[in-house]
N, C-alpha and C positions, 0 to 999 in steps of 0.2 A: 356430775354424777361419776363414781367413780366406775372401773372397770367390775368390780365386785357386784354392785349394785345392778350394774347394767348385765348382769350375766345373770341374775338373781331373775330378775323380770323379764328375759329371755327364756329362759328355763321353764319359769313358772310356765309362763303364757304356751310354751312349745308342750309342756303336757296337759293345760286346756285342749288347745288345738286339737292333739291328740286323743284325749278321751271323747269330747266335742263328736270329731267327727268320727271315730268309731262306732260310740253309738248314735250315730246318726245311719250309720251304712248298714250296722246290725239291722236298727230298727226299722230302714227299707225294705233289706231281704224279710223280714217278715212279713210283711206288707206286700211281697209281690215285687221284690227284686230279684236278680240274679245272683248264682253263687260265688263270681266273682265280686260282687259287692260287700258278702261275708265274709270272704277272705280277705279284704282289706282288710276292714274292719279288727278283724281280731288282729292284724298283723298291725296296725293303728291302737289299740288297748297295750300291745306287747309291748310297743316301743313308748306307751305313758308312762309302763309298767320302770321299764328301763331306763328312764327317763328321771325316773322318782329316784333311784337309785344312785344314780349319777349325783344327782342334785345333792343327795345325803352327803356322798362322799366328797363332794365339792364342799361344802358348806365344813365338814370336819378339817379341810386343807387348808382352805382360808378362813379357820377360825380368829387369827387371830392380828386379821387388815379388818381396816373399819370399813363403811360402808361409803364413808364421805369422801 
């Protein structure tokens, strides 16, 4: 696997994670959690948010290494 690939599925997965558990922490404080749970949360959607971005401009840099 090259280093491309392996950062591709890094990436990916780190803004699963990210949105994952944000809203998971939203969805407690509605539930009858506390509001530092909410403020993860969004500070966790922020950096999926960021995260997405990242990846874009990665993905335009290493356009043009293969994947293998």
């Amino acid at each position: 696997m090259s280093l491309k690939a392996f950062h591709v599925v890094f990436v990916l997965s780190s803004i699963l994670l990210c949105f994952g558990f944000g809203g998971w922490a939203i969805h407690d404080r509605v539930h009858g959690g506390n509001v530092f749970e909410f403020i993860l949360g969004l500070g966790s959607l922020a950096c999926g948010l960021a995260l997405i971005l990242y990846f874009k401009a990665v993905l335009r840099k290493l356009r043009h290494i293969s994947y293998l």
